[in-house]
N, C-alpha and C positions, 0 to 999 in steps of 0.2 A: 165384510164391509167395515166393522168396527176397525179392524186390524191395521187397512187400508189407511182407515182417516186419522186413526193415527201415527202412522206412517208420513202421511202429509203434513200431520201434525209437528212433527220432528223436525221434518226437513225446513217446514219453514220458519220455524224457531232456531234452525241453523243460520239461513238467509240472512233473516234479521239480524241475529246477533253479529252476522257479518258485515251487512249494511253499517249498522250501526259501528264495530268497529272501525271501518272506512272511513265512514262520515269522523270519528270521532279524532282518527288520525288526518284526517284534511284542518281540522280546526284549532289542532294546538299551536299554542305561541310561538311563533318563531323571533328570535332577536338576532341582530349581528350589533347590536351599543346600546347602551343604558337607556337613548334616547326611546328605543321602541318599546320598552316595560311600562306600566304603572308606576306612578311615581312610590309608590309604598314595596314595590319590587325591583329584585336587580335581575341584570342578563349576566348569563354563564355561559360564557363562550366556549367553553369544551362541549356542552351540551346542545347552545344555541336556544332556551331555554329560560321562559321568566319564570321567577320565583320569588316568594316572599324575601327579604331581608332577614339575616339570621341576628335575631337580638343579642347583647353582651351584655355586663357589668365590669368588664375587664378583657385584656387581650387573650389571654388565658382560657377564655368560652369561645375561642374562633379558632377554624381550619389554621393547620400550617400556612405562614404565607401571609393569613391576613393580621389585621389589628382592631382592637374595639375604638372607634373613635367617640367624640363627642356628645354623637345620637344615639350612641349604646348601641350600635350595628356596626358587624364586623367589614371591614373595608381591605380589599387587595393595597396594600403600600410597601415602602422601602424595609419596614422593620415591624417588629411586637414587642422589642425589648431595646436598652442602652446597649446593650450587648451586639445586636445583630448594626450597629452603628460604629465607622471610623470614626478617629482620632479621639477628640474632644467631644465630639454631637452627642445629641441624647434623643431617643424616640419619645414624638410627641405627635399623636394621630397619624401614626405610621409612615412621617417623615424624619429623617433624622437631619436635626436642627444645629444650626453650630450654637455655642453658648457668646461667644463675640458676634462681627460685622463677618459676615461670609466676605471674601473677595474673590475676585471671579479675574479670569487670565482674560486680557484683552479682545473684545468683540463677542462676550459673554455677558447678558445681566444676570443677579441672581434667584432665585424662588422662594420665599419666604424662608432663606435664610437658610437652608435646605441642600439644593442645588444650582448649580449653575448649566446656564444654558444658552446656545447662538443666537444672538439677538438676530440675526438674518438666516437664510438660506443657505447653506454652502454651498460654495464656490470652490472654482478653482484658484491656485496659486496665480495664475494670469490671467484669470479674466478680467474684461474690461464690460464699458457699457454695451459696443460693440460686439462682443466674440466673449463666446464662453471658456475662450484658452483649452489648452489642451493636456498642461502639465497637469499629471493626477499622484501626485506625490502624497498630496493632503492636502484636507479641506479646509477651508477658510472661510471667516464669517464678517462681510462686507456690505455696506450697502451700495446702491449704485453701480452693481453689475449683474449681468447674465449669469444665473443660479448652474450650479452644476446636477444635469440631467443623467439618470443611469436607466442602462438598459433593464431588459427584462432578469429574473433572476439574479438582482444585485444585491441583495442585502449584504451578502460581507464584504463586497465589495466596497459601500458604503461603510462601515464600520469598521474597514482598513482603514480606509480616510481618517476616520477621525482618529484612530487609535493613532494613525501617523502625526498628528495634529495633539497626542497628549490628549484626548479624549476618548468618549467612545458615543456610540448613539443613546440617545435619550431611552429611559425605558419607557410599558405602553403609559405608566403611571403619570413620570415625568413630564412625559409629552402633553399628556391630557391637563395634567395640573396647572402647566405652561400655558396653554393654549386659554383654559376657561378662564384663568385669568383668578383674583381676590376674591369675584362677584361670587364666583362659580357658574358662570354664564354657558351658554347655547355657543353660541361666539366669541370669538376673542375679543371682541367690543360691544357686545353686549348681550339682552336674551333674544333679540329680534332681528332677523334677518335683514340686512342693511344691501340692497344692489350694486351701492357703487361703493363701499366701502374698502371693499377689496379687490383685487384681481379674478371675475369670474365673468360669463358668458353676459350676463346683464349689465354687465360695468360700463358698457360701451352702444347702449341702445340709443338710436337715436333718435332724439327728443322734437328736434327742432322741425322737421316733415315725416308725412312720410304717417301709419295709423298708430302711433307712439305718442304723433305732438299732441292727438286729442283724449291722453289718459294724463291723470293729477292726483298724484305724482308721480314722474318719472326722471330717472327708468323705475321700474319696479319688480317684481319679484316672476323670471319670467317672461318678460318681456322681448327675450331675444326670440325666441318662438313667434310674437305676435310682430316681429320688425324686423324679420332676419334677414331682407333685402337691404338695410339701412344700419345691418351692425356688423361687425365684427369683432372675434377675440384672437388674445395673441399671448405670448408670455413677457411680459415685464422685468425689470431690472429690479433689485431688491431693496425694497424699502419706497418702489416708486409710490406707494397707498399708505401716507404716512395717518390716517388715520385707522391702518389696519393693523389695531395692537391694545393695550389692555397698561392698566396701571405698572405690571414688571416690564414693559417696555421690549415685547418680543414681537418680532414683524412676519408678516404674511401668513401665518398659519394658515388662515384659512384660506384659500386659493392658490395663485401662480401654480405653485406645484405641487403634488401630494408629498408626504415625507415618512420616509422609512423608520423603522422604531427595533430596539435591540430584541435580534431572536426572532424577528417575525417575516414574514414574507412577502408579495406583491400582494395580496388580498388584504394585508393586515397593514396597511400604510393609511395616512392619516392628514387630513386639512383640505381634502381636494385640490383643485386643481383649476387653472387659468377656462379650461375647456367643457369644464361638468356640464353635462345635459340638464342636469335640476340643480343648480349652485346652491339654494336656499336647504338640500337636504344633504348632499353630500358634503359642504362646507362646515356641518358641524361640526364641534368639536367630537364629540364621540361615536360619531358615524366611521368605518371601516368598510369598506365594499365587500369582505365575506366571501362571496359566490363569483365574485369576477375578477378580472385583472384591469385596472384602468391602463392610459398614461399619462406624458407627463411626469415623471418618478424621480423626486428626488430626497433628501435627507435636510439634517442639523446635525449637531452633535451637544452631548450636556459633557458637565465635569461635576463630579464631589473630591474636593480635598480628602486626602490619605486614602484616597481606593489606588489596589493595586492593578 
């Protein structure tokens, strides 16, 4: 009998420790952007994975790849040294900075001096307000027309384009650095989610009848779920959200359409999209869908002087 109960004794100390592993794997952190850590931790997207910030005193204390910036934590950027920097730049928080005025080729602002990048969405060669053209020679960054849309599976497709255009696509860094703007904001216009600031499913709720007119303010965050008899969404012409942009003076990021970034795929595209089910989470900046494929799919492109 002793034998027995310890026998059972075993087994359920097996159980348990099962359970418990179970339970223990149902409850770790999962991230797909920065935005879903504690603010004292980063996401590692190889892993999916928050973790503490790795501390520096120098670029020298961080993985290949990264840089020690000014909070003594090492950060994924362009460089760790002048070295891993064209022409003239020098690395400085792991962008590499020109020492003069960056200038940037036509229908490009630039990024603290750093990089240059589309101030709109790319287009095609002909498009108009009307018609998104059809010539896909290279892309072009305009405002006041129909953004150029790609299918499934496009990233290099994209990144032809720009390369055809003397560019190439934004990296994820670029993009992101673009998008948050100076503030380092949630949004390209600020930390708070704005409904009508941009091109998303709420931008178009309507206010005036209808169970929308008796919420204040509106639209609001949302709201096309609670009035979607009396809204619609649609995609826009580029730059028609002129207050959707940030002190560097770069348009739409967040909504009209998500946008492709160098190296990455349809899960790893970025700014949302005209049509997001939740605009207020997928229009962050460092939101990435991860696990799905949206649509709506289109690109930019950046340039840095003396890359080859």
């Amino acid at each position: 009998m002793k034998n027995l109960m310890i026998v059972f004794s075993s087994i359920s100390t097996m159980l348990l420790a099962g359970l418990a592993f179970t339970h223990g794997c149902m409850v770790d952190q999962v991230c797909y952007s920065q935005a879903d850590c504690p603010a004292d931790q980063s996401c590692h997207s190889s892993t999916g994975t928050c973790s503490p910030e790795l501390a520096c005193t120098k670029s020298a204390d961080c993985p290949k790849g990264m840089s020690c910036n000014t909070r003594l934590r090492c950060i994924k950027g362009q460089c760790v040294s002048d070295d891993d920097c064209p022409g003239d730049q020098t690395c400085q928080d792991g962008l590499c900075k020109s020492q003069g005025t960056l200038e940037c080729p036509e229908g490009m602002v630039p990024v603290e001096n750093s990089f240059c990048i589309d101030a709109y969405e790319a287009s095609r060669p002909d498009a108009t307000e009307q018609s998104p053209g059809t010539d896909e020679s290279a892309a072009r960054s305009r405002p006041g027309v129909i953004p150029w849309q790609v299918p499934a599976n496009s990233n290099d497709k994209a990144q032809a384009a720009c390369k055809a255009a003397g560019k190439r696509l934004c990296s994820e860094m670029e993009w992101t650095k673009a998008c948050k703007g100076p503030d380092d904001t949630q949004y390209s216009y600020g930390e708070q989610y704005e409904p009508a600031t941009c091109n998303g499913i709420d931008a178009f709720c309507s206010c005036q009848d209808g169970p929308c007119a008796s919420h204040d303010p509106c639209p609001y965050a949302g709201c096309f779920h609670d009035c979607r008899s009396n809204t619609y969404f649609h995609l826009e012409t580029t730059g028609t959200f002129p207050a959707c942009t940030n002190a560097y003076g770069v348009y739409d990021m967040n909504g009209n359409v998500w946008e492709h970034v160098l190296d990455g795929d349809d899960t790893q595209i970025r700014g949302g999209a005209y049509n997001c089910s939740n605009s207020e989470e997928f229009h962050r900046c460092e939101y990435i869908p991860g696990t799905w494929t949206p649509s709506a799919k289109g690109f930019r492109c950046c340039y840095r002087p003396g890359e080859e």
